[in-house]
Structures are given as C-alpha cells and as structure tokens.
C-alpha positions as CSV (number, residue, x, y, z in Angstrom):
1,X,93.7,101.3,106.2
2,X,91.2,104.0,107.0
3,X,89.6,101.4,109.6
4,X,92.9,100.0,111.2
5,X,94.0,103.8,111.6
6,X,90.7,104.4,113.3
7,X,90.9,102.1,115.8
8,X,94.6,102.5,116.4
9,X,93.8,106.1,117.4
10,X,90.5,104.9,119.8
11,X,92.3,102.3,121.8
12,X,96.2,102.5,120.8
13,X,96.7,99.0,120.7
14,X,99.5,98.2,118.6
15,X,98.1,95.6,117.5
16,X,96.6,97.7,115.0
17,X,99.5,99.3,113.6
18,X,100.7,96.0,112.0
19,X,97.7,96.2,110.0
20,X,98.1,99.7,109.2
21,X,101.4,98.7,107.4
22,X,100.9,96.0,105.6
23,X,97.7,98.2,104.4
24,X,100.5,101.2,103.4
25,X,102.7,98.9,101.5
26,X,99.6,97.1,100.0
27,X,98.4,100.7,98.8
28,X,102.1,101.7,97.7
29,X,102.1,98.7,95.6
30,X,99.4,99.8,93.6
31,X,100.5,103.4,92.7
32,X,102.2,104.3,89.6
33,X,105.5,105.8,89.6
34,X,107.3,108.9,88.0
35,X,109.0,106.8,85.7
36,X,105.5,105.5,84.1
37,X,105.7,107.0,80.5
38,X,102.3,108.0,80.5
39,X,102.1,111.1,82.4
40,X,98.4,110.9,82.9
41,X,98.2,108.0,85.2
42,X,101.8,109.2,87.5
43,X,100.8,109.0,90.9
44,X,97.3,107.5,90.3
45,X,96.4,103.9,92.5
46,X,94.7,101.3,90.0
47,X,91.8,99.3,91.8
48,X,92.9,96.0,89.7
49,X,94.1,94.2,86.7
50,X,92.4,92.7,84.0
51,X,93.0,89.8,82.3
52,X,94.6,90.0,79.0
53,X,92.7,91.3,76.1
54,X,95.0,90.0,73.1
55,X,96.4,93.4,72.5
56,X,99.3,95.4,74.3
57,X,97.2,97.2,76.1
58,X,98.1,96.9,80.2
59,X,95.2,95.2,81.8
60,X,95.1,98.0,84.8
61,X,91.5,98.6,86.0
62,X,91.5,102.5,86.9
63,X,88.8,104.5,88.7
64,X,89.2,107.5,90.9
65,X,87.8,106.1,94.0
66,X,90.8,104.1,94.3
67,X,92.8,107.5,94.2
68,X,90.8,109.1,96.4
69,X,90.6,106.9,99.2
70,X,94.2,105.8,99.1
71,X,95.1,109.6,98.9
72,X,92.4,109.9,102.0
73,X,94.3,106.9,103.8
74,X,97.5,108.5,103.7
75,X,96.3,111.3,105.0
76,X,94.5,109.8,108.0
77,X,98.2,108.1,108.8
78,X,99.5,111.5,108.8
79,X,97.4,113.6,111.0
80,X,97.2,109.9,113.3
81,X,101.1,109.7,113.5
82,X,102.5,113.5,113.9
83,X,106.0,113.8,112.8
84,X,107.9,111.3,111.4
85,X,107.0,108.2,109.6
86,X,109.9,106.8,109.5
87,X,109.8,103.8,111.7
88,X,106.4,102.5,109.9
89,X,107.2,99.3,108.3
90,X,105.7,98.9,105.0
C-alpha cells in the first residue's frame, strides 16, 4: 500500500488508487477487532495463518512488522488524502 500511495501522490493517476483500496481492505482484513477476547492481540495485523497443529490453538502467525507497517500504511493514506476518507472503497 505504501508503494501504490507513493505513486499515486508522484503522478495522480487514479489508476493507483484502485490499488490502494483493495490494499486497505486487504490490511483491514487482517486486524483483530475489539471484540477479540484476548486483549493482547486487539488491534494488532497477523502476517498469516498456520496450518492446524492438532490443538485449539488459532493458527495466526504474529510479528510486529506486520503492525508496524500496516499502522505506517495507514498513515501514509492519511497525510496522502487530507480530510475525509470517506469515499475510499475498501
């Protein structure tokens, strides 16, 4: 996303912005909610799922980096797209 926002802002082509949200819902997709029960992992992106390990564990592959450039994403939309984000289809 951080690469389809860049170029959107260098030639402003909307060509780009298509990509930018299907990127946005791909990264919403991939956060946790505020309804997940445990609190530690609310708001955090997992990078991917695991297969099943035979136990009820949930197969969610989590590092930081995953946060922190989804976190950096969104905030590269924001500061590209002043105001409101209303009209972004994601």
């Amino acid at each position: 996303m951080i690469m389809w926002i860049d170029l959107w802002k260098r030639t402003g082509e909307e060509k780009y912005m298509k990509e930018i949200e299907t990127s946005l819902g791909f990264l919403l997709r991939c956060q946790f909610r505020d309804d997940v029960e445990d609190p530690a992992v609310r708001g955090a992106f997992f990078e991917g799922i695991l297969p099943p390990d035979g136990t009820l564990t949930p197969g969610f592959y989590f590092r930081d980096i995953a946060t922190i450039y989804s976190v950096r994403a969104m905030l590269e939309l924001m500061r590209a797209v002043p105001g409101d984000l209303h009209y972004i289809q994601y």
